[in-house]
C-alpha positions in Angstrom: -101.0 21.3 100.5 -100.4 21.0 104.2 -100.3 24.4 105.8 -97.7 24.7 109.3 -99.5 27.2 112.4 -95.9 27.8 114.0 -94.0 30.4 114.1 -90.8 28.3 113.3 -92.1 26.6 110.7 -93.2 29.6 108.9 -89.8 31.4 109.7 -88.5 28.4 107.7 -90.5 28.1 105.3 -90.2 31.7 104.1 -86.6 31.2 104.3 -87.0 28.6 101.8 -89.2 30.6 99.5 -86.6 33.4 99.5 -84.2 31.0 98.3 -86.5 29.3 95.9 -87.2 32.6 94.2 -83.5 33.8 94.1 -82.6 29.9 92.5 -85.6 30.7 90.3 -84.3 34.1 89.0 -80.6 33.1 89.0 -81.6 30.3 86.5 -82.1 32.7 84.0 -79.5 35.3 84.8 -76.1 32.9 84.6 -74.5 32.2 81.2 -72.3 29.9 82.7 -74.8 27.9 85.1 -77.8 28.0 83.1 -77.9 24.5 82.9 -77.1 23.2 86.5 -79.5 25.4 88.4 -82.2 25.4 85.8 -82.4 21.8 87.2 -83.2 22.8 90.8 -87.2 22.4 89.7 -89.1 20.3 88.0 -90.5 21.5 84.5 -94.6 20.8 84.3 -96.1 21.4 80.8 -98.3 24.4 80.7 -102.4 24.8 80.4 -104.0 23.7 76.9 -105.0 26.5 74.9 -108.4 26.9 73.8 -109.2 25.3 70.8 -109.8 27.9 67.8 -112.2 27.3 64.7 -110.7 27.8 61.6 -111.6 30.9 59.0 -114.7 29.6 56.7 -114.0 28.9 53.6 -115.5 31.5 51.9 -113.4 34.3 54.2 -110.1 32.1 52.6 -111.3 32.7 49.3 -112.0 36.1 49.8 -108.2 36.4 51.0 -107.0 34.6 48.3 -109.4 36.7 45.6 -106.8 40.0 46.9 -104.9 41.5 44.1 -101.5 39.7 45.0 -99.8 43.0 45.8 -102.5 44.0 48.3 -102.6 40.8 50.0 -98.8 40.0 50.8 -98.5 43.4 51.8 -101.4 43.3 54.3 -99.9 39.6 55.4 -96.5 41.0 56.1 -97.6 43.6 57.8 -99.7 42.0 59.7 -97.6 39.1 60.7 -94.6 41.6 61.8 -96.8 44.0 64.4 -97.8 40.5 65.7 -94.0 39.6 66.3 -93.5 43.1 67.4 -96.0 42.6 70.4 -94.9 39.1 70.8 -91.3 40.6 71.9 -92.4 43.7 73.8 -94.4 40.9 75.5 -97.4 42.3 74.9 -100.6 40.5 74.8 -102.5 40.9 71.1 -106.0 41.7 70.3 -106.6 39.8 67.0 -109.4 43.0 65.9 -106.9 45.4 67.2 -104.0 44.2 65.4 -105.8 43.5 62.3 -107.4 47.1 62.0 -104.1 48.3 62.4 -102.3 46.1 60.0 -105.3 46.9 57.3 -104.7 50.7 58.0 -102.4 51.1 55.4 -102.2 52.6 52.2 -103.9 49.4 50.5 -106.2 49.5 53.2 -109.4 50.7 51.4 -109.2 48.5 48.7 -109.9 45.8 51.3 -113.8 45.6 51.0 -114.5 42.1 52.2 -114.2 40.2 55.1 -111.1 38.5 55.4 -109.9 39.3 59.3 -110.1 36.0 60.2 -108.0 34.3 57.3 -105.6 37.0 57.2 -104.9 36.5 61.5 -104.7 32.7 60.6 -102.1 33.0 57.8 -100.1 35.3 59.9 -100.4 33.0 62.7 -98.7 30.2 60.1 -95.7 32.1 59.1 -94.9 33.2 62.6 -95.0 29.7 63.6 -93.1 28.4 60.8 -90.4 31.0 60.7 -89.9 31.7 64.3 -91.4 28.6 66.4 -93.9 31.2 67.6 -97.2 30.3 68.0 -100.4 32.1 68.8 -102.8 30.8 71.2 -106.0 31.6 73.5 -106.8 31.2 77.1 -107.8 27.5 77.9 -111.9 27.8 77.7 -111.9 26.5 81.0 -110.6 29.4 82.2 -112.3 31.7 79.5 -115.9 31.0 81.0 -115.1 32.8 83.9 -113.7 35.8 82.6 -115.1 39.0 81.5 -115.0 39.5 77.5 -112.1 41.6 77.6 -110.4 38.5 77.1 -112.3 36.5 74.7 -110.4 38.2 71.6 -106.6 38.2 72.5 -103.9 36.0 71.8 -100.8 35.2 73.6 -97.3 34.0 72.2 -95.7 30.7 73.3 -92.3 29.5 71.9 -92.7 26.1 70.4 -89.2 25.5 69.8 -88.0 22.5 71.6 -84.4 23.4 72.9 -82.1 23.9 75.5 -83.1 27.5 76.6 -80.4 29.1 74.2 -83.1 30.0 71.7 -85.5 31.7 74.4 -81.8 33.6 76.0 -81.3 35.6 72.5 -85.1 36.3 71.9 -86.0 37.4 75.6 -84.2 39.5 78.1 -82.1 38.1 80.2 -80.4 40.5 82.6 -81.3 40.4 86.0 -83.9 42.5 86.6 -85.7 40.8 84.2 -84.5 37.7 85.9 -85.7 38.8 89.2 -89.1 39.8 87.9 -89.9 36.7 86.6 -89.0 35.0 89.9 -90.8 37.6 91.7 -94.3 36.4 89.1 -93.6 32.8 90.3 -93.8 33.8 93.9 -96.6 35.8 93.4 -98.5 33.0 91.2 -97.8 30.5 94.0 -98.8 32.6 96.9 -101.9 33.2 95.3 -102.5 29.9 94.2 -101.9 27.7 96.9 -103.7 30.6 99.5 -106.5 31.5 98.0 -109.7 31.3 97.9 -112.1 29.8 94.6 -114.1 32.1 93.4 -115.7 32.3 90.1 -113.3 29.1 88.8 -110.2 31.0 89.8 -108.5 30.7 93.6 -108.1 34.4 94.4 -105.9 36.0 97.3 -106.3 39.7 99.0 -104.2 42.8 98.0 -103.2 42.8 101.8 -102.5 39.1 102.3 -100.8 38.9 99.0 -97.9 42.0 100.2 -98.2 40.3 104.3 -96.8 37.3 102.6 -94.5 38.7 100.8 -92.9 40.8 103.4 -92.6 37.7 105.5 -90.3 36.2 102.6 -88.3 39.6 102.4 -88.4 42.5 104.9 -87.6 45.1 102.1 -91.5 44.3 100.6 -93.8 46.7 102.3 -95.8 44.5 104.2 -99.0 46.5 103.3 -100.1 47.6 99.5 -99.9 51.1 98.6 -102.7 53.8 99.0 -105.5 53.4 95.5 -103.5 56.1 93.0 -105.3 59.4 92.9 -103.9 60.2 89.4 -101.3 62.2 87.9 -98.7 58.8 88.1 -97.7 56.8 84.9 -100.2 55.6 82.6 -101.2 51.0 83.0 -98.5 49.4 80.9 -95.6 52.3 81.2 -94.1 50.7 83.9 -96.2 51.5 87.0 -98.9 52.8 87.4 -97.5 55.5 89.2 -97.9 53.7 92.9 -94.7 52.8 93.4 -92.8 53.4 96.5 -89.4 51.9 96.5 -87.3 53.4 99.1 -83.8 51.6 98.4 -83.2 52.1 94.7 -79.8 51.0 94.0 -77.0 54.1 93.9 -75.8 54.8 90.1 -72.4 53.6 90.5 -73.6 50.4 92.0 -72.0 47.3 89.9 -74.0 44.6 91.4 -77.6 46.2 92.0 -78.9 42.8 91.9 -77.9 41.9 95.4 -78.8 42.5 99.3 -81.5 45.0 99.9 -81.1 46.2 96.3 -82.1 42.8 94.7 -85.5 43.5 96.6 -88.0 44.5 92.8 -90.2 47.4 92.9 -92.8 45.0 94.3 -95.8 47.9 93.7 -94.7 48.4 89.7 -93.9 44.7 89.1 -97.4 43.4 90.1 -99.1 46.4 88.1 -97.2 45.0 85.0 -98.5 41.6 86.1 -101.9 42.9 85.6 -101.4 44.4 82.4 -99.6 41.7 80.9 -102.2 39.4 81.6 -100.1 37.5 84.2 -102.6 38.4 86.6 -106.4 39.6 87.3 -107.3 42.1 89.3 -110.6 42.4 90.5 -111.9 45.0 93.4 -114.3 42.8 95.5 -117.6 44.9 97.0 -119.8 43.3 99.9 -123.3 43.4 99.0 -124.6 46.8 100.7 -121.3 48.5 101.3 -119.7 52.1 100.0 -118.1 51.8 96.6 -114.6 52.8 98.1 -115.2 49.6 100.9 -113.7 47.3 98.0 -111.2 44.9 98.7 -108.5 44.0 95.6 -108.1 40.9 94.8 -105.6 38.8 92.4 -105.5 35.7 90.2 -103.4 33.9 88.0 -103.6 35.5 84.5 -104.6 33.8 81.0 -100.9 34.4 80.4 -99.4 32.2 83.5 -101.9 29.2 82.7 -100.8 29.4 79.4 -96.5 30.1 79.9 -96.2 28.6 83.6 -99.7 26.4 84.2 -101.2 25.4 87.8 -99.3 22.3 87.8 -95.8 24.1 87.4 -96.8 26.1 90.6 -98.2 23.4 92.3 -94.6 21.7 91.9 -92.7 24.7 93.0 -94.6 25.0 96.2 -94.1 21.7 96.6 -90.4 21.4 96.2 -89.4 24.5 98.2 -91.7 23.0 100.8 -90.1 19.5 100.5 -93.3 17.9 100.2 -95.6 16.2 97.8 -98.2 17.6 95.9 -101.5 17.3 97.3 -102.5 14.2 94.3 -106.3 15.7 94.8 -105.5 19.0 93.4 -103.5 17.4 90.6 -106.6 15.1 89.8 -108.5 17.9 89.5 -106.0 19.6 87.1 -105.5 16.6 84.9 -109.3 16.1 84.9 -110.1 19.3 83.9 -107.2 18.9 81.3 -109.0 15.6 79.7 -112.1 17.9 79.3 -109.9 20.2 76.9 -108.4 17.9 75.0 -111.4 16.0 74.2 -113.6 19.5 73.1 -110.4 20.5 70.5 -111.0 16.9 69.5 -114.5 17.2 68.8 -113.8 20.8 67.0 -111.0 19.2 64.7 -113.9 16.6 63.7 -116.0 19.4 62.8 
């Protein structure tokens, strides 16, 4: 996308993206205007998943072999910490979840291998009962990431409506609302100005908060100091780094506005990370001190899956009013043909 080198232009442009973002978060906030704003952007479907091979045949009859008891037990347990997680928003680790779902009094009695047909019955009922579905990171993605994520799952609402269904399911007060604009902000920034490395495009820990701060002077226009310890554990809420000066006062009714709308930048981006929404990697020239490293971020299995590359491409291009670059969208749908012709190829299998 074309880039502007003056001053004005990026004084305007920032303008816009502060807008865009408080459009985007507003969307989700308003009862009442749900429908008219919602239509301020264009809606671009998501990544593919990666296609998944189903449980062998003798791990289905090794399910089915259960004493009935044991096995609708271990299903329904299983299938309700998976709906648990999917609601806390947390990402799932089909071992993890199954070791703990098998933990149970009945648990022993388990003696063969069934992990796999169990997760995939689960995986049914979810889908058939609550329009959830469970899916992995598209494998073009997947090659270049570390195995931490070749096990876990991530749960996408298949139910085609008008948003009502995804309102009573998912939070929808205004921090929340302000989070997920501030994630779309972040996804684009990174997106559309960084650099490709290892099949993802990633930006600096210093550009990323620079650009922010442009959008909105209450960001801290450089990231905080690496945590010595002693904060909040990754996934409470923090990471114990934050450092929000202008929290809103405790009789404040609207909280969500002026300098108090501004989210705890710091936390939000650490939840990014261990949601999944984002990577964070700490980049080390070759021959330099370990504590020379420069952080880096990248759009997260989650995003490609819930937002996808071609849903930020769009909404950089719209709040720039311009037109996506049709290279870069090429090279998406290209990448896309790939994917849908190796779940093909499995199904034939």
């Amino acid at each position: 996308m074309p880039r502007s080198s003056s001053s004005s232009s990026r004084k305007k442009r920032s303008g816009e993206t502060r807008s865009a973002a408080a459009a985007t978060a507003n969307a989700d906030a308003s009862d009442s205007e749900t429908e008219d704003v919602s239509m301020m952007f264009s809606q671009q479907m998501p990544e593919m998943s990666q296609p998944v091979a189903p449980a062998k045949d003798k791990e289905k009859q090794n399910l089915e072999s259960l004493d009935q008891h044991v096995r609708e037990k271990l299903l329904t347990t299983l299938s309700r910490l998976i709906l648990f997680k999917a609601l806390a928003g947390e990402t799932i680790d089909k071992t993890k979840v199954y070791k703990e779902a098998a933990a149970g009094e009945h648990g022993a009695t388990i003696t063969k291998r069934v992990a796999t047909a169990a997760f995939e019955e689960a995986k049914k009922r979810l889908l058939d009962v609550f329009g959830f579905e469970l899916v992995m990171i598209p494998a073009a993605q997947a090659a270049h990431l570390s195995k931490t994520y070749s096990n876990r799952y991530y749960v996408i609402n298949k139910v085609k409506e008008t948003g009502e269904h995804s309102k009573q399911i998912h939070a929808v007060h205004a921090s929340s609302s302000v989070e997920r604009g501030l994630l779309m902000l972040v996804l684009a920034l990174a997106y559309c100005r960084g650099e490709t490395r290892k099949g993802h495009r990633w930006v600096k820990e210093e550009t990323l908060y620079r650009l922010l701060n442009s959008i909105d002077e209450n960001i801290p226009s450089e990231p905080p100091a690496p945590s010595t310890g002693g904060g909040k554990k990754k996934g409470s809420g923090g990471g114990g780094r934050s450092r929000r000066t202008n929290p809103p006062p405790a009789d404040d009714e609207d909280a969500s506005s002026g300098p108090y709308g501004t989210p705890d930048v710091d936390t939000a981006i650490d939840r990014f990370v261990h949601l999944d929404y984002l990577i964070k990697e700490k980049v080390t020239p070759v021959g330099a001190a370990a504590d020379a490293g420069v952080i880096e971020y990248a759009m997260g299995p989650r995003s490609y899956l819930e937002v996808g590359r071609k849903q930020v491409l769009s909404f950089c291009a719209e709040v720039l009013g311009e037109e996506i670059d049709p290279t870069m969208l090429a090279e998406l749908e290209e990448g896309e043909e790939d994917a849908r012709e190796e779940g093909e190829a499995m199904e034939v299998e």
